[in-house]
Backbone bond lengths (Angstrom), bond angles and torsions (degrees), N, CA, C in turn:
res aa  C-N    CA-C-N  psi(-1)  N-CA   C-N-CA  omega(-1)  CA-C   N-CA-C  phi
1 X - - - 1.444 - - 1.540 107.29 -
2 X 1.628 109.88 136.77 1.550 97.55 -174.60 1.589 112.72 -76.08
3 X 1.213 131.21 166.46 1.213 145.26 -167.61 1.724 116.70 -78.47
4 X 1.173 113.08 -14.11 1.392 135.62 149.75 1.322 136.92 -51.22
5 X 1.790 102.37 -58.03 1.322 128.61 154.11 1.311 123.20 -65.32
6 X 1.168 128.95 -25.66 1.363 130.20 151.56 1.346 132.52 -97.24
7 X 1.293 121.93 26.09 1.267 147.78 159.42 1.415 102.39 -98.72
8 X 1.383 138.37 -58.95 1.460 114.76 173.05 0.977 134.41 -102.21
9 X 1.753 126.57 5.52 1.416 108.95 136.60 1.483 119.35 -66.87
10 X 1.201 132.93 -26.63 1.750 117.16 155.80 1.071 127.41 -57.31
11 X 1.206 129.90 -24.61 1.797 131.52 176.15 1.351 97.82 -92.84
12 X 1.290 136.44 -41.95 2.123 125.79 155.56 1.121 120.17 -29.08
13 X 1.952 103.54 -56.72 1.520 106.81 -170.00 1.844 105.04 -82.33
14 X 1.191 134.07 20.61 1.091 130.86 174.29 1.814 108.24 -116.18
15 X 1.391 93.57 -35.22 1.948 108.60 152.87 1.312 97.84 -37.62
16 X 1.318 114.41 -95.96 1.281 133.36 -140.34 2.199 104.61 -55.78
17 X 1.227 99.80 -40.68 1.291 122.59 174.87 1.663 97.75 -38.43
18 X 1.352 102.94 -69.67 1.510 120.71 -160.49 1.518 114.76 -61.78
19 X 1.149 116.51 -21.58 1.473 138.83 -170.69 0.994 118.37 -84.69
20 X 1.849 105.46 -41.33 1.848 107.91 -177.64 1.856 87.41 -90.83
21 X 1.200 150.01 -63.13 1.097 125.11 -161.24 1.481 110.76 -63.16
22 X 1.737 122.41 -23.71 1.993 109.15 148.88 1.630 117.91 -40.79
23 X 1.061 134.67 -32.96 1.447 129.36 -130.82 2.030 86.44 -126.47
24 X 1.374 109.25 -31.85 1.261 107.09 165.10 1.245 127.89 -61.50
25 X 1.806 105.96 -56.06 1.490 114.84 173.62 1.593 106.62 -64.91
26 X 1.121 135.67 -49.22 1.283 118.42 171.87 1.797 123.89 -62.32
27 X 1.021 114.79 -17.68 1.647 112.26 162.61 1.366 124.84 -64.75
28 X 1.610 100.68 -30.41 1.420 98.39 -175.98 1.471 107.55 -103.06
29 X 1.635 133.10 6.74 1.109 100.05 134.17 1.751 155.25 -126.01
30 X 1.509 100.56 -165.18 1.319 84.24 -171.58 1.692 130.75 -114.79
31 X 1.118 104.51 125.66 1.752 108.67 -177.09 1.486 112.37 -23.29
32 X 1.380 126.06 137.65 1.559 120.28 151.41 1.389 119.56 -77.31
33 X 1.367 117.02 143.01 1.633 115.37 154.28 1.498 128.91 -31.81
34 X 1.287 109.63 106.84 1.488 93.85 176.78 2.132 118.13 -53.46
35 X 1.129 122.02 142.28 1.359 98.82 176.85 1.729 89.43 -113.12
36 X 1.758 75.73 146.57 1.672 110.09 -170.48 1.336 119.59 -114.05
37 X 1.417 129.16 108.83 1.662 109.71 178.24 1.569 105.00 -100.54
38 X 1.644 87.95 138.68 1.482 99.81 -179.36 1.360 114.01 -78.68
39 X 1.169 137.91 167.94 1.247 129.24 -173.25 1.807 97.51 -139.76
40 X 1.346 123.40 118.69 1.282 110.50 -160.40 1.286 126.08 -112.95
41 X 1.805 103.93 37.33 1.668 127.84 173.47 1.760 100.22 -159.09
42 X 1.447 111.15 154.05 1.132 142.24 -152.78 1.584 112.88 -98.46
43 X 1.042 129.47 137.29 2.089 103.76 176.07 2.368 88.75 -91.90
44 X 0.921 61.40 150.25 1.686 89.02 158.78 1.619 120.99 -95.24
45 X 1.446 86.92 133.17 1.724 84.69 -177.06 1.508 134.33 -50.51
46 X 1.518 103.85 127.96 1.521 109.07 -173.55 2.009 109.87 105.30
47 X 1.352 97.53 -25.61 1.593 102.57 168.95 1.766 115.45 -60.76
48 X 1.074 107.97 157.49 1.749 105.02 175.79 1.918 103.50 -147.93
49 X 0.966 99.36 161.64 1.903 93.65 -160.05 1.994 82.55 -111.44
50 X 1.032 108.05 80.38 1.732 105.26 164.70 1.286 127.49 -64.32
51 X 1.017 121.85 -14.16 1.301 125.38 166.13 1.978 126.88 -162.55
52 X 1.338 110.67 158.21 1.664 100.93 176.92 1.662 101.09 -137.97
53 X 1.179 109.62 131.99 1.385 105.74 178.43 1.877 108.54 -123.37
54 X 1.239 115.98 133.52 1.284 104.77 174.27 1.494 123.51 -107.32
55 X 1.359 111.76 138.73 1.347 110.62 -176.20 1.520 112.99 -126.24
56 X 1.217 129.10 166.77 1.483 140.53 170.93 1.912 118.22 -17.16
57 X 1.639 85.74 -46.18 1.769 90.70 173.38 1.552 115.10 -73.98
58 X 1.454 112.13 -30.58 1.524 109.51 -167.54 1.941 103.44 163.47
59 X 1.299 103.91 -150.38 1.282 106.14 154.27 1.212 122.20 -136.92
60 X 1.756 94.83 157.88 1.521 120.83 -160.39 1.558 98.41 -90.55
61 X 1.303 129.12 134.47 1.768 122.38 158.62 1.577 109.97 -104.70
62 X 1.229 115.89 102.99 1.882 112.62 161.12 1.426 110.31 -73.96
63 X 1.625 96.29 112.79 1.767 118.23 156.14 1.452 112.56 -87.29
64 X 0.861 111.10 107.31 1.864 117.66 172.03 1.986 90.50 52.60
65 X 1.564 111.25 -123.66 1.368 94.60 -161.55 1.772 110.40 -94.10
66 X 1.592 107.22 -2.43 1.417 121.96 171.76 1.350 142.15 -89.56
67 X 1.371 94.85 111.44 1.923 108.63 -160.32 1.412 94.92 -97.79
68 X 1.831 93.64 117.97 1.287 124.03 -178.82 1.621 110.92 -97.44
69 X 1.221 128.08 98.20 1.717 130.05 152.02 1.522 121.47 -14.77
70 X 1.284 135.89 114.04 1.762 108.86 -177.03 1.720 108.38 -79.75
71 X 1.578 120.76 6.98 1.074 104.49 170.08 1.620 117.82 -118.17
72 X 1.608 98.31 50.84 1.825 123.96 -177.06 1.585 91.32 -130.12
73 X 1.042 120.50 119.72 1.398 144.46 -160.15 1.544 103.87 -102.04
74 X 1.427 111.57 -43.98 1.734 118.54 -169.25 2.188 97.08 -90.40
75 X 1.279 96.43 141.77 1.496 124.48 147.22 1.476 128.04 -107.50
C-alpha cells in the first residue's frame, strides 16, 4: 500500500477517534439552569430603570428620581 494511502486513512482513523470521544464527553454533560430574576412590577410607559442597586434586603430599582424596593408591589 503506498505511503500516502496510509497516511490518510491514519489521519481519518484519528478524525473519527477524536469526534466520538467529542460527542461522548459532550453527551454526558449536563446544561445548568439558566438563573432568572423575576421582577414583580412592570414600568409604565415613558418610565426608564436608570439604575439598580442591591442591598442586604434585596434589590432596589431607580426610576428617574424614585427608588422602588422589589418587595413593594404598588406604584
Amino acid at each position: 500500500m503506498p505511503l500516502g494511502v496510509c497516511l490518510i486513512i491514519y489521519l481519518l482513523a484519528l478524525y473519527i477517534g477524536a469526534m466520538v470521544l467529542l460527542w461522548q464527553s459532550l453527551r454526558g454533560q449536563k446544561t445548568a439552569t439558566p438563573l432568572v430574576t423575576e421582577v414583580p412590577f412592570a414600568l409604565r410607559e415613558g418610565q426608564t430603570i436608570v439604575g439598580i442597586g442591591e442591598t442586604t434586603q434585596g434589590i432596589d430599582f431607580y426610576i428617574g428620581d424614585y427608588v422602588r424596593d422589589e418587595n413593594y408591589c404598588d406604584l
